[in-house]
ZANU-58852 format. One record per residue (C-alpha): residue number from 1; residue in one letter; chain; x, y, z. Coordinates in steps of 0.25 Angstrom, whole numbers, padded with zeros to 4 digits, always signed. Layout:
# ZANU-58852
{NUM, A, A, {X, Y, Z}}
...
END
This chain:
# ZANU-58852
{1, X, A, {-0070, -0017, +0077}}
{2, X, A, {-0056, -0012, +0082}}
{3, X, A, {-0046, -0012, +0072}}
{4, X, A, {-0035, -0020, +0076}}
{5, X, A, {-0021, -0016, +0066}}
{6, X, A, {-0008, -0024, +0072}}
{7, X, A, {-0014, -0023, +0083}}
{8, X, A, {-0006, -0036, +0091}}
{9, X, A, {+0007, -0029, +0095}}
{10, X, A, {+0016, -0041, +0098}}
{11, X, A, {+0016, -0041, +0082}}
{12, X, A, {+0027, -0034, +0073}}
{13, X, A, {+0020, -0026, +0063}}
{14, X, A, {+0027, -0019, +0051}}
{15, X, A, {+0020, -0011, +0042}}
{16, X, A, {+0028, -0005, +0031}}
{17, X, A, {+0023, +0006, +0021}}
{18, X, A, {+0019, -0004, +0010}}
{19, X, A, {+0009, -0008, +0020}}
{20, X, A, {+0003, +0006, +0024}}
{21, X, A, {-0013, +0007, +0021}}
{22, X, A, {-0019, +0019, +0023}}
{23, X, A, {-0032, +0021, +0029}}
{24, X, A, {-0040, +0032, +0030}}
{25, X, A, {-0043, +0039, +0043}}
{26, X, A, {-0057, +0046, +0047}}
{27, X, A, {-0052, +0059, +0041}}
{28, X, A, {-0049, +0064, +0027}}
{29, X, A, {-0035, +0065, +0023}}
{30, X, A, {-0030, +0054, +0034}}
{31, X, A, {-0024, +0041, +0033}}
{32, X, A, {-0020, +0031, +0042}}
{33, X, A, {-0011, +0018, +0040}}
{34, X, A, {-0014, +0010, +0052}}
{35, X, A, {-0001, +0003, +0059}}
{36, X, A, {-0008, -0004, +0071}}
{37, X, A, {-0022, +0001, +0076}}
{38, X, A, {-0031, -0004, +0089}}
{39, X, A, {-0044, +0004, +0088}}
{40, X, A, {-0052, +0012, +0076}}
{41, X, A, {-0053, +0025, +0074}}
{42, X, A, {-0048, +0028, +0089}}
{43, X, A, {-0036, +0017, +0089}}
{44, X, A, {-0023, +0013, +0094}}
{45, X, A, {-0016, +0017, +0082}}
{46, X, A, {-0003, +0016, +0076}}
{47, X, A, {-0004, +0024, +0061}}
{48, X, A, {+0003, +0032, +0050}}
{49, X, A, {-0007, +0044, +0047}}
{50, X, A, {-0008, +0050, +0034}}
{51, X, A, {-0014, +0065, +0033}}
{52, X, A, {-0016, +0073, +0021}}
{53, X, A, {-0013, +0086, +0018}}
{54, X, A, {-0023, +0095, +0025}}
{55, X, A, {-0030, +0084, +0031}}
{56, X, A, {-0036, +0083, +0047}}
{57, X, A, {-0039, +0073, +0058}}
{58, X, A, {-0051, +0076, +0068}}
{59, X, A, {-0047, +0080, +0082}}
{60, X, A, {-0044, +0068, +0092}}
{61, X, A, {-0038, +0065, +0105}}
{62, X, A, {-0027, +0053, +0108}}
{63, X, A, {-0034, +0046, +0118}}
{64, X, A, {-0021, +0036, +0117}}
{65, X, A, {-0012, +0046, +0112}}
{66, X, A, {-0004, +0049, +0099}}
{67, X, A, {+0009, +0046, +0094}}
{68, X, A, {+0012, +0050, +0080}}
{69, X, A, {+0026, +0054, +0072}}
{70, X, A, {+0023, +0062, +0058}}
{71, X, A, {+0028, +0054, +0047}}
{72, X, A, {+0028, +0064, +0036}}
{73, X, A, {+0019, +0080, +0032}}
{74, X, A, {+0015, +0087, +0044}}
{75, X, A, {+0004, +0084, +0054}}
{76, X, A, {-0003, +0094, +0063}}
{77, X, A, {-0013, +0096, +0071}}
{78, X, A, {-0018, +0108, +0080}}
{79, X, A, {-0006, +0108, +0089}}
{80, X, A, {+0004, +0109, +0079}}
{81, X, A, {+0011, +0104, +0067}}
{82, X, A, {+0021, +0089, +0066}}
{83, X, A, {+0028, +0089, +0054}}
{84, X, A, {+0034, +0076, +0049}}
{85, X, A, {+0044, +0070, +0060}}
{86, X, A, {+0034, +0076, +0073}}
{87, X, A, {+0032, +0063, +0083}}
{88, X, A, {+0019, +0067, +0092}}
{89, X, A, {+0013, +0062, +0104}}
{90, X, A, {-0001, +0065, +0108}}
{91, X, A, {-0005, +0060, +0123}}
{92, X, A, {-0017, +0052, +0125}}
{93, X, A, {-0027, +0063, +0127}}
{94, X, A, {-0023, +0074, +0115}}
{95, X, A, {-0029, +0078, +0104}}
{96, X, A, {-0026, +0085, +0091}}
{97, X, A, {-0034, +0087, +0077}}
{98, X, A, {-0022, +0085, +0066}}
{99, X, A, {-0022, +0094, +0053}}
{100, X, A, {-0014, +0091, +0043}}
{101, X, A, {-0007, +0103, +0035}}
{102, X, A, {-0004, +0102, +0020}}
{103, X, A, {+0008, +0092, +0021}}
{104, X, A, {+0001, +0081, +0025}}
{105, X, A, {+0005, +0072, +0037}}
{106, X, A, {+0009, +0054, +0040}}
{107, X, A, {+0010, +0053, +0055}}
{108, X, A, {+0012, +0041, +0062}}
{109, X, A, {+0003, +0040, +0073}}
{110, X, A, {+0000, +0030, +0087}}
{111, X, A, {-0012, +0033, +0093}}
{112, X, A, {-0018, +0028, +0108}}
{113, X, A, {-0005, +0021, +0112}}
{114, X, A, {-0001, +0031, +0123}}
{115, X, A, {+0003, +0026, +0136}}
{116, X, A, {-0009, +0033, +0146}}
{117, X, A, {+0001, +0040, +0152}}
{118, X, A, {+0012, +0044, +0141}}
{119, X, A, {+0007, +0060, +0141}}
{120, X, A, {+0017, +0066, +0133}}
{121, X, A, {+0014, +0075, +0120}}
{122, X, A, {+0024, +0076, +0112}}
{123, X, A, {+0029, +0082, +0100}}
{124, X, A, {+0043, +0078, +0092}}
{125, X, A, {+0048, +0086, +0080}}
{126, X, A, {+0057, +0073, +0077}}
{127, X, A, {+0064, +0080, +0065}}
{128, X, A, {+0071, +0087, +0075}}
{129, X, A, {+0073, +0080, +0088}}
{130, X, A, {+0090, +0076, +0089}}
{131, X, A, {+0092, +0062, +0088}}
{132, X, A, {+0099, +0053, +0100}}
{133, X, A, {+0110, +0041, +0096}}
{134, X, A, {+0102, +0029, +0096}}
{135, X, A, {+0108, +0016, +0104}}
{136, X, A, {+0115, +0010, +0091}}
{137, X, A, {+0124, +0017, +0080}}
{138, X, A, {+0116, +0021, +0069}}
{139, X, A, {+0104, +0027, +0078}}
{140, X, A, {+0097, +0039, +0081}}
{141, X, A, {+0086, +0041, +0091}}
{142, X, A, {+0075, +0052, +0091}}
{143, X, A, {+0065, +0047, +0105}}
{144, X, A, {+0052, +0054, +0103}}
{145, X, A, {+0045, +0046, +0116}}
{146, X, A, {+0045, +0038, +0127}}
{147, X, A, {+0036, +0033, +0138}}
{148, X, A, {+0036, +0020, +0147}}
{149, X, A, {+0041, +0011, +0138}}
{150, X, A, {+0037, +0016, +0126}}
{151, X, A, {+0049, +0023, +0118}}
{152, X, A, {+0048, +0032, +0103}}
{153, X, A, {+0060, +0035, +0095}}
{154, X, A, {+0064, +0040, +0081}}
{155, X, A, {+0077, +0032, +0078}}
{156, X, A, {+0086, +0035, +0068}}
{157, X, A, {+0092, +0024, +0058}}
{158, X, A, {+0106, +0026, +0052}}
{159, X, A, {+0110, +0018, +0040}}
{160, X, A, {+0113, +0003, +0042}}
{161, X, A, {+0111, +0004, +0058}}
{162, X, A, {+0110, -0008, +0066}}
{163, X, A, {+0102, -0009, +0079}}
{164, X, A, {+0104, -0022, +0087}}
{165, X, A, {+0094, -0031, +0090}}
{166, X, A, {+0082, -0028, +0099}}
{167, X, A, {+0070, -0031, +0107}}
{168, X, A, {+0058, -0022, +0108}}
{169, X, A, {+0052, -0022, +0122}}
{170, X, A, {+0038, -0015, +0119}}
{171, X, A, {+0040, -0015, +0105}}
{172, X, A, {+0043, -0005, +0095}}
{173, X, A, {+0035, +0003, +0084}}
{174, X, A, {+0045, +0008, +0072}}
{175, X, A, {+0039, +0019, +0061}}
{176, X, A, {+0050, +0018, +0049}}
{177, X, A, {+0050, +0034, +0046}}
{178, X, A, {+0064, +0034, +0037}}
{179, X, A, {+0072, +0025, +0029}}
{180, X, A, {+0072, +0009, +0032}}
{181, X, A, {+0072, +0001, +0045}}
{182, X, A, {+0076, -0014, +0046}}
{183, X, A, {+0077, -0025, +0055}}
{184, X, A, {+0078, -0040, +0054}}
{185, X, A, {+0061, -0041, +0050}}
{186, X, A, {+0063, -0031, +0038}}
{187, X, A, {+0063, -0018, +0033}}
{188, X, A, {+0056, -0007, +0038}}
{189, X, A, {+0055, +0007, +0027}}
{190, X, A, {+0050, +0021, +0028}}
{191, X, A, {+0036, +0019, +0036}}
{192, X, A, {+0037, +0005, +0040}}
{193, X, A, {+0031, +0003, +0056}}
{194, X, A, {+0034, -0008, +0063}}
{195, X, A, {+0030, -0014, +0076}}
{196, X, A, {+0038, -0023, +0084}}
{197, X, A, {+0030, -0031, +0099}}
{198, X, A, {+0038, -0030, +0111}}
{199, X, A, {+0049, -0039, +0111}}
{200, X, A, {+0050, -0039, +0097}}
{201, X, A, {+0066, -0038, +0092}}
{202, X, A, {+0072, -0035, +0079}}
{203, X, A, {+0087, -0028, +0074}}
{204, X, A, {+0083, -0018, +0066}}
{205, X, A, {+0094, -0010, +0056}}
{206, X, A, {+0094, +0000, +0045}}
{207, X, A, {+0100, +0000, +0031}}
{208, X, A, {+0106, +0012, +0023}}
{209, X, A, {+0094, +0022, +0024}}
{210, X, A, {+0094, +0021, +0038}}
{211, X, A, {+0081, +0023, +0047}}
{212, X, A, {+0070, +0032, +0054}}
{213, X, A, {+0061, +0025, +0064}}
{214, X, A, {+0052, +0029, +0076}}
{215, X, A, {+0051, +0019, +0086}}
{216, X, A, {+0042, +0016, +0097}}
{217, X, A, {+0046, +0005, +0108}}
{218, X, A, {+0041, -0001, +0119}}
{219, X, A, {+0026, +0004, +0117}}
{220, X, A, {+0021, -0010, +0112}}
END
């Protein structure tokens, strides 16, 4: 039977990290706390990925590519080492065999959701990449990917920032990677995902510790 994990996408889902449940994968040392999933084992996936030290995942190849941001430790695989802060595209087709060094790794990762003809490999050291003025006061703006209508962005919150209100055509996918992120609906800490249908609208704000997000529109 296919598992089906908020799997309607005209839904708002928000999974913050009081709600994480980890589960293991088919290999030791690997955990997986499963966002939204269409498939098994092979899957349309959205996840946050947990490796130990000194832990390894067989070889495979993205038959529907992979997206994935470290969140903390180093990963690795036999192209290279992506220390915490690296975003990674892997085109449909690729294929890597990840080992993971004594520092242990959390990545967040989007598999086999790839537009066929989005080809581009890519490799971002985000830690270092300047940031852009974003459109209101207050914001910074870091774009990591875009195709079609699908736009990927880190987005930098000041203190008590204000964005106006707005409509999201295609919807949008925020990661909460520092401090706290708010909008009418609630409050959104460290970790929390949230996942918003096209034409879905809020106004959202910070308070004093600021925030960090990634964001992905127009994709859903």
């Amino acid at each position: 039977m296919t598992t089906r994990l908020n799997a309607d996408f005209t839904q708002r889902i928000v999974v913050r990290p009081e709600d994480y449940q980890w589960v293991e994968s088919p290999m030791p040392g690997v955990e997986r706390m499963m966002l939204d999933r269409i498939g098994d084992e092979v899957a349309r996936a959205t996840s946050i990925v947990r490796y130990a030290p000194f832990s390894e995942f067989s070889s495979h190849t993205h038959s529907g590519g992979e997206e994935f941001l470290v969140l903390d430790g180093v990963f690795a695989d036999e192209h290279q080492e992506y220390p915490q802060g690296s975003y990674v595209r892997n085109p449909i087709g690729s294929a890597h065999t990840p080992k993971i060094g004594k520092e242990g790794a959390v990545i967040w990762v989007k598999l086999h959701q790839f537009n066929q003809d989005d080809r581009l490999q890519k490799v971002i050291a985000t830690q270092s990449q300047p940031w852009r003025q974003g459109v209101a006061n207050g914001l910074s703006v870091m774009p990591l990917h875009e195709f079609e209508n699908e736009h990927v962005a880190l987005v930098k919150w000041e203190s008590n920032t204000q964005f106006s209100s707005h409509q999201h055509w295609g919807g949008e996918e925020i990661l909460v990677l520092e401090g706290t992120f708010h909008d009418e609906h609630g409050a959104y800490p460290k970790g929390t995902w949230i996942r918003s249908p096209h034409l879905s609208r809020h106004t959202p704000f910070t308070k004093e510790d600021g925030a960090l997000i990634y964001v992905k529109t127009g994709h859903l």
